[in-house]
KOLPA-128269 format. One record per residue (C-alpha): residue number from 0; residue in one letter; x, y, z. Coordinates in nm, 4 decimals. Layout:
N
k_r_c1_c2_c3
NUM_A_X_Y_Z .
...
***
This chain:
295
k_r_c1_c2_c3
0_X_-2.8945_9.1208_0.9171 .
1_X_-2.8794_8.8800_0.6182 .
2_X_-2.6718_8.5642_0.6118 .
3_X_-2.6269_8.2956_0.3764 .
4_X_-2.3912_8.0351_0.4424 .
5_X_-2.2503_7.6911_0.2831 .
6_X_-2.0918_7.3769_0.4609 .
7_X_-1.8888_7.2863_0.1307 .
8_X_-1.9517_7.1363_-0.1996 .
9_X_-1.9366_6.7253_-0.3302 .
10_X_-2.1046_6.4398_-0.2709 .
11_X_-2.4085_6.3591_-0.0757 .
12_X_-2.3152_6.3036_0.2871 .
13_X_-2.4661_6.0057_0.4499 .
14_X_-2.6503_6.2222_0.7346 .
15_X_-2.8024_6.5405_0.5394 .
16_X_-3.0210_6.6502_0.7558 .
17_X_-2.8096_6.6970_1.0685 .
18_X_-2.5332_6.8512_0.8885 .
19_X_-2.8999_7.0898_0.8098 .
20_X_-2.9594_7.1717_1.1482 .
21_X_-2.6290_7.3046_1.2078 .
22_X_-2.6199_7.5316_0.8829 .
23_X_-2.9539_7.6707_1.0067 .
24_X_-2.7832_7.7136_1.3311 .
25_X_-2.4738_7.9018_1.2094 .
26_X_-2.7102_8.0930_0.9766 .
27_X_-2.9353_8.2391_1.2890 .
28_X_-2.6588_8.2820_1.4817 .
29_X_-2.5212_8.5114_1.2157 .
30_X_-2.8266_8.6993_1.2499 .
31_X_-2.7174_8.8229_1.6128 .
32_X_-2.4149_8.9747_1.4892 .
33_X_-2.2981_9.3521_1.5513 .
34_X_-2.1672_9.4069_1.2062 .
35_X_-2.1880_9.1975_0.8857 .
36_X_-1.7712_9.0864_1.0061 .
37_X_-1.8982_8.9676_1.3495 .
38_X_-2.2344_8.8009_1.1447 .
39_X_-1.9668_8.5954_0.9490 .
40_X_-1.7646_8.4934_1.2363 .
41_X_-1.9995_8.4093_1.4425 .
42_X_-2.1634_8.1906_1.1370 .
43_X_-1.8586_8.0040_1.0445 .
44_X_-1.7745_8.0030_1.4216 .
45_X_-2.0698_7.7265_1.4519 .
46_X_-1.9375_7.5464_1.1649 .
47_X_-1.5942_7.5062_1.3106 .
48_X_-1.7124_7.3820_1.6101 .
49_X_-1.9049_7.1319_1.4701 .
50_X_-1.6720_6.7853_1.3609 .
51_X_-1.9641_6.7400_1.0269 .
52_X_-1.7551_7.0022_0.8197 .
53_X_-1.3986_7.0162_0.6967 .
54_X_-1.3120_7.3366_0.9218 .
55_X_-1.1913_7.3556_1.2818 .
56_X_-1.2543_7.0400_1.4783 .
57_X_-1.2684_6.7321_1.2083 .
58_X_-1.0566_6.9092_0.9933 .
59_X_-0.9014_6.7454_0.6938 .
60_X_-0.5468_6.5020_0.8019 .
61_X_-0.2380_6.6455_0.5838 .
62_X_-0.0040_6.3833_0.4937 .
63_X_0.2297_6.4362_0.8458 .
64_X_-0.1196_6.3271_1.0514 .
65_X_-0.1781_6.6959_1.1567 .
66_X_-0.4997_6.9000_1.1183 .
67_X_-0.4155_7.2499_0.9969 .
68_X_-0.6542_7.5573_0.9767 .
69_X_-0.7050_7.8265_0.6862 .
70_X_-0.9395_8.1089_0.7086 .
71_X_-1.0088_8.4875_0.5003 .
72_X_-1.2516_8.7305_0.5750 .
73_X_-1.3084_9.0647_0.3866 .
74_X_-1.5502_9.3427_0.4323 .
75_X_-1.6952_9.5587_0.1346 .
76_X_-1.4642_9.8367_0.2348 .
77_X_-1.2162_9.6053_0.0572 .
78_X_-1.0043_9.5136_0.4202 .
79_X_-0.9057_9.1836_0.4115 .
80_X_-0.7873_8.9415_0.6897 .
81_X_-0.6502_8.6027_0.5975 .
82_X_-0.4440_8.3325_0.8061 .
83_X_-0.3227_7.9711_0.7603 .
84_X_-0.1743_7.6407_0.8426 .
85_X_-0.2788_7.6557_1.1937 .
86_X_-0.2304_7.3130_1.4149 .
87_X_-0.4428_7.3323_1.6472 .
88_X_-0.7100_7.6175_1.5747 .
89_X_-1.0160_7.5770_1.6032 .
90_X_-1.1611_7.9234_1.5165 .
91_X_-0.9356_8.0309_1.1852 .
92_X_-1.2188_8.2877_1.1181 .
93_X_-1.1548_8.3968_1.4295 .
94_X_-0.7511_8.4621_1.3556 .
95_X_-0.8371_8.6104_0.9977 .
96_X_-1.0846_8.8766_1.2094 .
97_X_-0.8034_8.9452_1.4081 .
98_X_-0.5235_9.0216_1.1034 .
99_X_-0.8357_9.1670_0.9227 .
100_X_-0.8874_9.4363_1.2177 .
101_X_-0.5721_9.4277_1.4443 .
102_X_-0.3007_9.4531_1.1854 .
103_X_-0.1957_9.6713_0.9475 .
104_X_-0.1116_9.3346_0.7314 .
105_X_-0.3689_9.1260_0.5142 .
106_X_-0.1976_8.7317_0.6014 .
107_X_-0.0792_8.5739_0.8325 .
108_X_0.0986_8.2160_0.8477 .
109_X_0.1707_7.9284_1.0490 .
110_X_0.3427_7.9307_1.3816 .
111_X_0.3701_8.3360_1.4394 .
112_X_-0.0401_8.3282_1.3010 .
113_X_-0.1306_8.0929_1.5615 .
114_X_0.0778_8.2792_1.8372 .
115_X_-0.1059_8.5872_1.7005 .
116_X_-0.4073_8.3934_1.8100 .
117_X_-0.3287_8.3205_2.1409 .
118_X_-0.2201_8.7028_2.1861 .
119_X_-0.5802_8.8298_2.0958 .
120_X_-0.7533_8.5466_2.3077 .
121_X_-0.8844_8.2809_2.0382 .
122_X_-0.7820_7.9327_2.1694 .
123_X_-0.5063_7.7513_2.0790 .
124_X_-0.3575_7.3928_2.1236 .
125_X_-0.6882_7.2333_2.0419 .
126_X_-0.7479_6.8764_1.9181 .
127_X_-0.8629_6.8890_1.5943 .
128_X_-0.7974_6.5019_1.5313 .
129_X_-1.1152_6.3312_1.5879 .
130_X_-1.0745_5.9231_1.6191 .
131_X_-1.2881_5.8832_1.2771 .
132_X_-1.0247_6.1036_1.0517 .
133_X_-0.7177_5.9837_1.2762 .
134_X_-0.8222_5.6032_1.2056 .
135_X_-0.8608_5.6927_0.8048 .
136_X_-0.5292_5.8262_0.8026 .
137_X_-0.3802_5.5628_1.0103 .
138_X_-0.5232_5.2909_0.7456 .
139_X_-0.3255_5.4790_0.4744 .
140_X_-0.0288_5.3179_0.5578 .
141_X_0.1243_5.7100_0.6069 .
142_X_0.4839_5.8235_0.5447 .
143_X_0.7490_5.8441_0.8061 .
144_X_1.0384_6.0166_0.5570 .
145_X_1.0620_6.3520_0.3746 .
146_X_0.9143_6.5523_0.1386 .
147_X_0.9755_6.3173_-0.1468 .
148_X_0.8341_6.0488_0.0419 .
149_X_0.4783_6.2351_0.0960 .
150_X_0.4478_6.3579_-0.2750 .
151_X_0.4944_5.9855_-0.3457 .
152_X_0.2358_5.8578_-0.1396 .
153_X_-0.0054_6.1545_-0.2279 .
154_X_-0.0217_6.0974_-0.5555 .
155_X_-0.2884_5.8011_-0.5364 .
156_X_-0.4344_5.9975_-0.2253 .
157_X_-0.4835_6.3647_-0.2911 .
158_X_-0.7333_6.3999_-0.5488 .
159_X_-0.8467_6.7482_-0.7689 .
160_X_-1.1956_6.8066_-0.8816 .
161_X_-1.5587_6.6555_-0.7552 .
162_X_-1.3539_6.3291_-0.6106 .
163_X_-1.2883_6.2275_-0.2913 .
164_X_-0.9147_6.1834_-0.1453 .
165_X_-0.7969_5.8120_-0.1216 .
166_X_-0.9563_5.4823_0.0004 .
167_X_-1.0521_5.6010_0.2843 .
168_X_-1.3617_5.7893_0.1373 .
169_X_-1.1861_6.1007_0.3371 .
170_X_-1.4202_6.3973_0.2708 .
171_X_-1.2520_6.6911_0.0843 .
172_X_-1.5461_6.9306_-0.0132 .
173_X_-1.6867_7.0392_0.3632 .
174_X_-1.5035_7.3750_0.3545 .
175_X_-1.7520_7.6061_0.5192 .
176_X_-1.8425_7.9772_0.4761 .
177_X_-2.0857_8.2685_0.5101 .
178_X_-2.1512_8.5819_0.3642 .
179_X_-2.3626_8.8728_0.5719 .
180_X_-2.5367_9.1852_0.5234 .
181_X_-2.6952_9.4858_0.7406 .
182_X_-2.8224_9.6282_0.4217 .
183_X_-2.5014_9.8624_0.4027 .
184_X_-2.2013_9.6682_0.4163 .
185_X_-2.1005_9.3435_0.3311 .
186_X_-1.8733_9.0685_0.4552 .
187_X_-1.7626_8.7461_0.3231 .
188_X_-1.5907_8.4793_0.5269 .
189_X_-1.4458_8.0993_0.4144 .
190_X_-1.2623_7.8362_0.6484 .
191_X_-1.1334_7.5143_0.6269 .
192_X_-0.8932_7.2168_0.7523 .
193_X_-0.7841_7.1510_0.3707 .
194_X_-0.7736_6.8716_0.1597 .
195_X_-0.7270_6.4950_0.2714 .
196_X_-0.3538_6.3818_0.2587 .
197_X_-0.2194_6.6908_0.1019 .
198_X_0.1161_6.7123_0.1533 .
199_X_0.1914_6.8990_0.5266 .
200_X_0.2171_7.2201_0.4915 .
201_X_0.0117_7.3219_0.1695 .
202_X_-0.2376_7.5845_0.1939 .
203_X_-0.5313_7.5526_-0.0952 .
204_X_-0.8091_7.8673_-0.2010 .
205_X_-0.9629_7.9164_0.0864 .
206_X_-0.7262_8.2169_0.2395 .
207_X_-0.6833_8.3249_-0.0923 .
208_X_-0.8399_8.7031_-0.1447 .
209_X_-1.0870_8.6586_-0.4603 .
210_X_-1.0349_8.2538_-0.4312 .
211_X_-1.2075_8.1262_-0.1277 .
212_X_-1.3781_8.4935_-0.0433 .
213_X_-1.4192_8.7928_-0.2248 .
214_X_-1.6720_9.1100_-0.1067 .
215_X_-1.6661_9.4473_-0.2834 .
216_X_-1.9652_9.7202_-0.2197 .
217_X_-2.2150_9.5094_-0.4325 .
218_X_-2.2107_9.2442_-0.2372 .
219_X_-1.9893_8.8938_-0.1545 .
220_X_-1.8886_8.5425_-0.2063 .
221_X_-1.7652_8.2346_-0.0619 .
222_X_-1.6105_7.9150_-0.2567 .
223_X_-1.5906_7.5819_-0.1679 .
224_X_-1.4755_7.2980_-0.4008 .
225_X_-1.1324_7.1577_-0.5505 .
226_X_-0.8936_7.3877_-0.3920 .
227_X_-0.6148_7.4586_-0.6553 .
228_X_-0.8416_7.5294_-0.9264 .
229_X_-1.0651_7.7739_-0.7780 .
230_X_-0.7249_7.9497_-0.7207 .
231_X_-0.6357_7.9637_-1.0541 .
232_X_-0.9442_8.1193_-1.1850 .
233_X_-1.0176_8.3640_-0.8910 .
234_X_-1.4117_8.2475_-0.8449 .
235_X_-1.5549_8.4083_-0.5824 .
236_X_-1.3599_8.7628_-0.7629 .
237_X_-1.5581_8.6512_-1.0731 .
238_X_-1.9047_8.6357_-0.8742 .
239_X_-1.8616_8.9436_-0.7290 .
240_X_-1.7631_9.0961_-1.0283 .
241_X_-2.0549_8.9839_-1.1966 .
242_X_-2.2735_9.1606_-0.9424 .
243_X_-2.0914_9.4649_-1.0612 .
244_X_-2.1809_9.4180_-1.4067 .
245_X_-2.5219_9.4359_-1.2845 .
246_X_-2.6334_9.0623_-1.2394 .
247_X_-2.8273_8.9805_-0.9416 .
248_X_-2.6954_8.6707_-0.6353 .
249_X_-2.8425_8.3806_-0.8173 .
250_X_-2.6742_8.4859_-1.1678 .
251_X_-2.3993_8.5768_-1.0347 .
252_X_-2.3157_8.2782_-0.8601 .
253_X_-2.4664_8.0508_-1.1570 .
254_X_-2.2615_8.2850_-1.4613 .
255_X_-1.9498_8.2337_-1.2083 .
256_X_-1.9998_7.8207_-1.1791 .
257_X_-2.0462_7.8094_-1.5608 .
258_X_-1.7303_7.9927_-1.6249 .
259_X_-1.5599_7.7501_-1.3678 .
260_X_-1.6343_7.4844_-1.4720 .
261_X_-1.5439_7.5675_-1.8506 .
262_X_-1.1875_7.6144_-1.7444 .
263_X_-1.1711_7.3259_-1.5145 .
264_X_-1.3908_7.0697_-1.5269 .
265_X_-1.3846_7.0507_-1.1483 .
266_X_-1.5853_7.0724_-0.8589 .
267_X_-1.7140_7.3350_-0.6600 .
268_X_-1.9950_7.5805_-0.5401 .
269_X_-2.0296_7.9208_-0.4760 .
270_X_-2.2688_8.1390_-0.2661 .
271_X_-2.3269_8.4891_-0.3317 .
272_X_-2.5074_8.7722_-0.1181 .
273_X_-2.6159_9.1213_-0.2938 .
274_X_-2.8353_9.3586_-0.1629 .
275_X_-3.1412_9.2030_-0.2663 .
276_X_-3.1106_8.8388_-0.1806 .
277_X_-2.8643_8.5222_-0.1499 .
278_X_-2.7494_8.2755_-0.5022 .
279_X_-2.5938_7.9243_-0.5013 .
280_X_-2.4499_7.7152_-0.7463 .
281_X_-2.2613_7.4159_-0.7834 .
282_X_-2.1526_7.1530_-0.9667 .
283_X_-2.1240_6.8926_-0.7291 .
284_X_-2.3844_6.5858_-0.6339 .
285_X_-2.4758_6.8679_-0.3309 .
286_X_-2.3677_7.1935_-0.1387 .
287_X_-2.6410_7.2708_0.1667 .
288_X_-2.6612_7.6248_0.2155 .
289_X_-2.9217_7.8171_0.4915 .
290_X_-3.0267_8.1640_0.4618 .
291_X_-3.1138_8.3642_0.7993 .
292_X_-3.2843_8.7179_0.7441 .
293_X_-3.3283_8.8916_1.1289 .
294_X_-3.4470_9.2637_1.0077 .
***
């Protein structure tokens, strides 16, 4: 088994190497898996766990105070399994396995996705607030009112590109993912707690087929990056499509970035897995990535 993964895309985080050791440790731990699908959840399954990404516990704080979960998986036999706006998820890869390979439907959302969870066994009810993200929110003076009230405050908050989300130097770019191989099949797998202070409720790329994950029979991709924009120009479909056209990971994932970031100006990164070898790119001050090869 091959596995590259990512644990998101922006500026350099204060303890690198740390946020290292548990990259390498979803990356081996990919390596055990059954299947390329179980290599990815069991990759981003670490990732989740871990409160140094912007997935599962530590998630990012939407502007109601609640941590909210998006996830996507698909395999190169084009299935797809995709869930969001979970409170209290840990595992969204986890619930996007389960739509992907229990269902006969490709998404999932919100309250009936997370009592999907609980019916196939992945915990529910978890805290996903940890004191550091709970106290930057609190210092944002949040809203109490409606809808109207959020956008209002959001607007100085909720940022787009290679920025970071209000004064509270919130990250917004530690969206995690992983893409496996057994050297016949692929799968590609993204999750994520969101953006910082985005109004409740909003779901961004990352459960997006050909957004946040993409995977075809020449290989995969995961996203990670400025949320709304790698929606509107499908990246991880353009990577992959790209490796169809007969480019190999790394040119795949660097034509894809350039393309990106003609149309956007944002920030992001991609990773890319063909059956040769793992690619990267980004546009960002960093995106740590680990590669785990168990043949």
């Amino acid at each position: 088994m091959r596995v590259i993964v990512h644990g998101g895309a922006g500026g350099a985080p204060d303890e690198p190497e740390p946020r290292q050791a548990v990259l390498d440790e979803a990356a081996a731990a990919g390596t055990d898996g059954t299947s390329p699908l179980d290599a990815v959840e069991r990759a981003v399954g670490v990732l989740e766990t871990s409160p140094r990404f912007n997935a599962g516990v530590g998630g990012a704080v939407q502007s109601d105070g609640v941590v909210r979960t998006d996830a996507g998986v698909m395999t190169s036999d084009r299935a797809i399994g995709a869930a969001c706006s979970m409170p209290g998820v840990e595992h969204a890869v986890s619930v996007a396995r389960v739509v992907h390979s229990e269902t006969p439907h490709i998404f999932v959302s919100g309250e009936h996705a997370v009592s999907l969870a609980d019916e196939f066994g992945v915990d529910t009810d978890v805290d996903l607030l940890t004191d550091e993200k709970r106290e930057r929110y609190e210092a944002e003076d949040p809203p109490r009112g409606g809808p109207r009230e959020h956008l209002a405050w959001l607007e100085t908050r909720f940022g787009s590109g290679d920025d970071q989300a209000g004064k509270s130097d919130a990250p917004d770019h530690d969206t995690v993912g992983a893409v496996a191989s057994d050297g016949e099949a692929f799968a590609a797998a993204t999750s994520t707690g969101g953006r910082s202070f985005a109004l409740a409720g909003r779901v961004g790329d990352v459960p997006q087929v050909g957004s946040g994950f993409f995977c075809t029979e020449a290989g995969g991709a995961s996203a990670t990056g400025a949320g709304e924009d790698i929606a509107r120009v499908t990246l991880t479909e353009r990577a992959v499509s790209h490796l169809e056209d007969g480019l190999d990971a790394a040119a795949a994932a660097d034509r894809a970035m350039a393309e990106f970031e003609e149309l956007t100006g944002s920030g992001a990164g991609v990773i890319v897995l063909d059956a040769d070898g793992a690619g990267s790119a980004f546009n960002t001050e960093l995106m740590q990535t680990s590669v785990a090869v168990d043949e």
